[in-house]
C-alpha positions in Angstrom: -30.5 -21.6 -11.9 -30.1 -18.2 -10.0 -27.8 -15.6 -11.7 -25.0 -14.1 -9.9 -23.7 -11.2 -11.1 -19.5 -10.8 -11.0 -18.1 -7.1 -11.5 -15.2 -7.5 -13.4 -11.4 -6.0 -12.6 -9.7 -5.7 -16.1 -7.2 -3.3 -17.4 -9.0 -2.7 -20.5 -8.6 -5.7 -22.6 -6.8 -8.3 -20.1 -9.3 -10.4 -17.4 -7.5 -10.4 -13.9 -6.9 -13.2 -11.9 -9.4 -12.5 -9.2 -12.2 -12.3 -11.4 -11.7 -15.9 -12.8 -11.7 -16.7 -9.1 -14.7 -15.0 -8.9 -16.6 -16.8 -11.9 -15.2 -19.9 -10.2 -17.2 -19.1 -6.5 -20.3 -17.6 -8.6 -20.6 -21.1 -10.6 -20.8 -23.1 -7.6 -24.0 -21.4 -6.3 -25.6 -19.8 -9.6 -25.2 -18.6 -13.2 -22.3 -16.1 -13.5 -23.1 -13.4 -15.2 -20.3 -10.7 -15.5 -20.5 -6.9 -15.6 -18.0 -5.6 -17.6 -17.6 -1.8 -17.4 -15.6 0.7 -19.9 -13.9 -0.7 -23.5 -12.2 -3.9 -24.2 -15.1 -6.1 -23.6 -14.8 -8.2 -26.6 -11.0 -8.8 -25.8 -11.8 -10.0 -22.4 -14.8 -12.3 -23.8 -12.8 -15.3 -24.2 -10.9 -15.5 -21.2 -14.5 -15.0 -18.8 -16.1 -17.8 -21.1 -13.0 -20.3 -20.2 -14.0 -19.8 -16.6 -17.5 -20.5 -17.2 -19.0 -16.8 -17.5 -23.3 -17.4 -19.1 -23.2 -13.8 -19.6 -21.3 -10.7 -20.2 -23.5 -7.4 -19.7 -21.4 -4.9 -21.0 -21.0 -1.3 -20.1 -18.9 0.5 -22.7 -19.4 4.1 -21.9 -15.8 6.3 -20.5 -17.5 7.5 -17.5 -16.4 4.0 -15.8 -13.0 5.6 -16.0 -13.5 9.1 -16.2 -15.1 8.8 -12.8 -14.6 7.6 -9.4 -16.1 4.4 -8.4 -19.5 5.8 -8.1 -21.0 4.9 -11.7 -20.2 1.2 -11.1 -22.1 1.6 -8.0 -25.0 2.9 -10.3 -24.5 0.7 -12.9 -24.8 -2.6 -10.4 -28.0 -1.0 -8.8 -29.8 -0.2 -12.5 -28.4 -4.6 -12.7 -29.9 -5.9 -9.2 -32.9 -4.1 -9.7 -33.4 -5.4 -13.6 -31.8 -8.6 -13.5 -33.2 -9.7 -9.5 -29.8 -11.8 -9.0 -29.4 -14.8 -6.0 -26.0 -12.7 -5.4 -23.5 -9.8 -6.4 -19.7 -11.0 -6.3 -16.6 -8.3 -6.1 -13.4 -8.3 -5.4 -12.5 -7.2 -1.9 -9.9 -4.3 -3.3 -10.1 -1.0 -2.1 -12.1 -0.3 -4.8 -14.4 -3.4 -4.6 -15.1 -2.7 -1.5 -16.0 1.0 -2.1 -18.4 -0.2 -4.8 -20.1 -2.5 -2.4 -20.7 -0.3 -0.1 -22.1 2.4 -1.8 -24.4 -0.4 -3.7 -25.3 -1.8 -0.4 -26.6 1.2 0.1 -28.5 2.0 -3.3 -30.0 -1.4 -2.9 -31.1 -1.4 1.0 -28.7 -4.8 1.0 -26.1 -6.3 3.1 -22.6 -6.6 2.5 -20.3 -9.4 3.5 -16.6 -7.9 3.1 -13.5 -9.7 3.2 -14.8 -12.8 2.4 -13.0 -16.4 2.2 -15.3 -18.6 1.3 -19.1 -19.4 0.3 -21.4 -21.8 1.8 -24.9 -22.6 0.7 -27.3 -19.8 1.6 -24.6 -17.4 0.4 -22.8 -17.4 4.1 -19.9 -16.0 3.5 -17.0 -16.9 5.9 -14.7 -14.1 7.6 -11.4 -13.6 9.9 -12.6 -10.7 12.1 -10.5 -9.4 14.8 -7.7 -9.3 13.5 -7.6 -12.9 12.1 -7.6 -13.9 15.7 -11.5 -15.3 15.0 -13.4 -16.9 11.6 -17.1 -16.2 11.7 -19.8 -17.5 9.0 -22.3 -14.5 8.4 -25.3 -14.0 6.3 -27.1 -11.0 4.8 -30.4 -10.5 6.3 -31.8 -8.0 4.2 -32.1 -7.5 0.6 -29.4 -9.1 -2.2 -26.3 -10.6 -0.6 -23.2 -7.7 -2.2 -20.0 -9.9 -1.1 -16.5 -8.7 -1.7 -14.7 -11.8 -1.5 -11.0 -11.8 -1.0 -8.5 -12.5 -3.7 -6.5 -15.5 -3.3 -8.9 -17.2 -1.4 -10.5 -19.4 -4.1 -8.8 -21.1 -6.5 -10.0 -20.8 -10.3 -11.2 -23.7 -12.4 -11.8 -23.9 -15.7 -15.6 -24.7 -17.6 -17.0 -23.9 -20.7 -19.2 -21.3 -20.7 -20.9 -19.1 -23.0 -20.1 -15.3 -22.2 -22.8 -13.5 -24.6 -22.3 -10.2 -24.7 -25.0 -8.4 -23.6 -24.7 -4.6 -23.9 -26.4 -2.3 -21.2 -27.9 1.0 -22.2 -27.7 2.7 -18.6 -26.9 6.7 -18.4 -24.7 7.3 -15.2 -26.7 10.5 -13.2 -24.8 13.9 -13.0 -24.6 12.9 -9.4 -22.2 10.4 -9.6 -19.9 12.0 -11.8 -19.0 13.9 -9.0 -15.3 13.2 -8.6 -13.3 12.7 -12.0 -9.9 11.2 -12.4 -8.0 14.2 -13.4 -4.8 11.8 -14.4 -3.4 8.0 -14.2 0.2 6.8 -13.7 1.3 3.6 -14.5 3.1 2.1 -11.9 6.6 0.5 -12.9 6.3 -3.0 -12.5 8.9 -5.8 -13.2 8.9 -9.4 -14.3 7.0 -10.6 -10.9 3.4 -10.7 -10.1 1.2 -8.5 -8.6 1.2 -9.0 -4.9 -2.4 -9.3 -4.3 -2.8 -11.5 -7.0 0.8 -13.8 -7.0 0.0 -17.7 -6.1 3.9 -17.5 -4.4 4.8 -14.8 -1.8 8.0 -14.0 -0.4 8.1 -11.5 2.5 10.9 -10.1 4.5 10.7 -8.4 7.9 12.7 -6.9 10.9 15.0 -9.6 10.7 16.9 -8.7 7.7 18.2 -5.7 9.5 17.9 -3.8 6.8 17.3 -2.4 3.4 19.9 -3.9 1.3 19.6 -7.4 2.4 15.8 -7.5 1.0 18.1 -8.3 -2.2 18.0 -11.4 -0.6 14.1 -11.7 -0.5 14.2 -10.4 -4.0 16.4 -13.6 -4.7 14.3 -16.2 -3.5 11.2 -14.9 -4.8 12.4 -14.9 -8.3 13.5 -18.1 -8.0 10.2 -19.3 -7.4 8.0 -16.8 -10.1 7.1 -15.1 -6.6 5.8 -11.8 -5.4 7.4 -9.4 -2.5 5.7 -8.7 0.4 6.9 -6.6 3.2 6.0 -6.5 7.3 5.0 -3.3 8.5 8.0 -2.9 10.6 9.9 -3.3 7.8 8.4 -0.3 5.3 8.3 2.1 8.4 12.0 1.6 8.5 12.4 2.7 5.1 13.8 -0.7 4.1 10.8 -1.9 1.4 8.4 0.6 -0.4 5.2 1.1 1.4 2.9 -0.7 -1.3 4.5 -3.7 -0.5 3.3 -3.8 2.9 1.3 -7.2 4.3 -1.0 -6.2 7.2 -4.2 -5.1 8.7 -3.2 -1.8 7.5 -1.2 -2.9 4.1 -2.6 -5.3 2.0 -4.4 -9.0 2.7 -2.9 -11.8 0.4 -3.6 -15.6 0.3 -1.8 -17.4 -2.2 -1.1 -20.8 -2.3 2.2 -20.6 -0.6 3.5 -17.7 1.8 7.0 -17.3 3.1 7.8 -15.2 6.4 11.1 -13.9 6.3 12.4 -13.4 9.4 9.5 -11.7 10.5 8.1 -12.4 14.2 4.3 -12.4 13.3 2.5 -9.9 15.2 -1.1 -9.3 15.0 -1.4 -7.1 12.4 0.9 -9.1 10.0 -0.8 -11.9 10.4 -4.4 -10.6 9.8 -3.1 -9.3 6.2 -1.9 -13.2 5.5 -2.8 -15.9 7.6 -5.9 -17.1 5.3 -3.0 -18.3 2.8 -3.3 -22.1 1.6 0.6 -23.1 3.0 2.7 -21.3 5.0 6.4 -21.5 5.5 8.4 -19.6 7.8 12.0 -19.0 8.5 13.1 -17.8 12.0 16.0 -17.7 14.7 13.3 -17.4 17.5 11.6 -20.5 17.8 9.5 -18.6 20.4 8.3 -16.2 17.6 4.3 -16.1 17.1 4.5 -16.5 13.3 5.0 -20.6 14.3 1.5 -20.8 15.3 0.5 -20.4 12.0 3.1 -22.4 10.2 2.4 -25.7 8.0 6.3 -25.4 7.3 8.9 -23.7 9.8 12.8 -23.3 9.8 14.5 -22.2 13.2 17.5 -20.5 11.9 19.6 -17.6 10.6 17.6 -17.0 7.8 21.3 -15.1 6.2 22.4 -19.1 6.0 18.4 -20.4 5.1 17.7 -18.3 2.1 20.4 -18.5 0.0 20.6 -22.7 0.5 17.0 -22.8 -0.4 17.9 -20.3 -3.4 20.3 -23.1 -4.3 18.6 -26.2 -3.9 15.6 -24.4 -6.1 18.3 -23.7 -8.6 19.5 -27.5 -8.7 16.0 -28.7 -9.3 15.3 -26.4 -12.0 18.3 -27.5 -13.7 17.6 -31.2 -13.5 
């Protein structure tokens, strides 16, 4: 069976989601074989082999952090070119795909970015204009480097063995470059990450305002959900720009997504539409977000959210 290699996001010991989704889409068409760069390797190990990880070639040296993205870049080339794999997996983050580019690159390859989904022959499938369009494509030269969106695949379990298989590889002066200088850890509550949350609650212009993303706040919690924002909505100063859902924010596809009171133009909907259910709550039953609806409430979503805060309450409870 053809190996596939998988770079792995971690934060040092713990596996994130995306990369069991990854291991997931790599088993389907290979081996997965994951490249674990920087310390915590053997924390990690068990969580990768749940999701059916062969192999874990590990990395352990600080330049991965010290350094910008460009040593991962090195380390997957020295891999493709050792290792000859049917495929190289990453997650389409803004560092993902950085580090597919620059290996595209290294390795004369195409690169698939953005990717929701894998069909024999490694054809990756796409939203391209601005979701308005879903296009299969296929690398035509070298190995297929595919940053595949997170969210779009769901992650199942299988055994697998994860060996640990360390990698003597020296990054070149060349790619140490540009070195992080500092990190901040970003306050984060009780909910999940946006990118990564199954459940997504987002508000928009129709909330009028900043203080009455409480409400948003209140329904997500209810539901173990993440908070996303419409551009309009962080341009007014009303939700904190990182927050933001769009073409120009950040793409989600969990397995439910809420609108709101947001209209759904364009560039919202190219940051969200790929989501498995969608559910939206609007007084305009004229509003473009319908067209992409599997579940849609025309009203004022000031008399919606709190009943459906309510009725999620009285479920719990029972």
């Amino acid at each position: 069976m053809a190996e596939i290699l998988v770079l792995a996001e971690h934060d040092g010991e713990t596996v994130k989601k995306v990369t069991t989704e990854l291991i997931t889409l790599a088993r389907a068409h290979g081996e997965p074989s994951v490249v674990w760069t920087g310390g915590g390797a053997e924390g990690g190990r068990a969580r990768l082999a749940e999701f059916g990880a062969a192999k874990v070639y590990v990395a352990d040296s600080g330049d991965y952090d010290d350094y910008v993205v460009a040593p991962k870049a090195e380390l997957l080339a020295h891999l493709v070119e050792t290792t000859s794999p049917a495929a190289v997996l990453v997650a389409a983050t803004s560092e993902g795909r950085e580090v597919a580019g620059r290996l595209a690159i290294k390795t004369g390859s195409g690169v698939l970015t953005d990717v929701t989904g894998v069909a024999d022959g490694m054809v990756g499938e796409q939203s391209v204009f601005g979701g308005a369009i879903t296009v299969q494509s296929r690398v035509r030269a070298g190995t297929p480097i595919i940053a595949v969106r997170p969210n779009a695949v769901t992650p199942e379990a299988a055994d697998g063995a994860a060996e640990l298989e360390p990698v003597a590889f020296t990054v070149s002066d060349a790619a140490k470059t540009a070195r992080v200088t500092g990190k901040v850890v970003a306050e984060r509550g009780a909910r999940p990450e946006l990118t990564e949350a199954s459940i997504v609650v987002s508000g928009g212009r129709g909330l009028g305002s900043g203080e009455h993303f409480a409400l948003i706040e209140q329904l997500a919690d209810s539901l173990g959900a993440a908070v996303g924002a419409s551009r309009a909505a962080t341009d007014a100063g009303w939700y904190p720009h990182q927050f933001q859902v769009g073409q120009t924010g950040k793409t989600v596809s969990p397995q439910l997504y809420m609108a709101i009171g947001i209209s759904g133009a364009i560039q919202h909907r190219a940051g969200m539409q790929t989501s498995k259910t969608i559910m939206v709550v609007n007084k305009d039953p004229e509003a473009p977000i319908f067209e992409l609806a599997d579940f849609g409430v025309v009203g004022d979503l000031f008399k919606v959210v709190p009943q459906l805060v309510e009725e999620i309450g009285k479920r719990e409870a029972g």
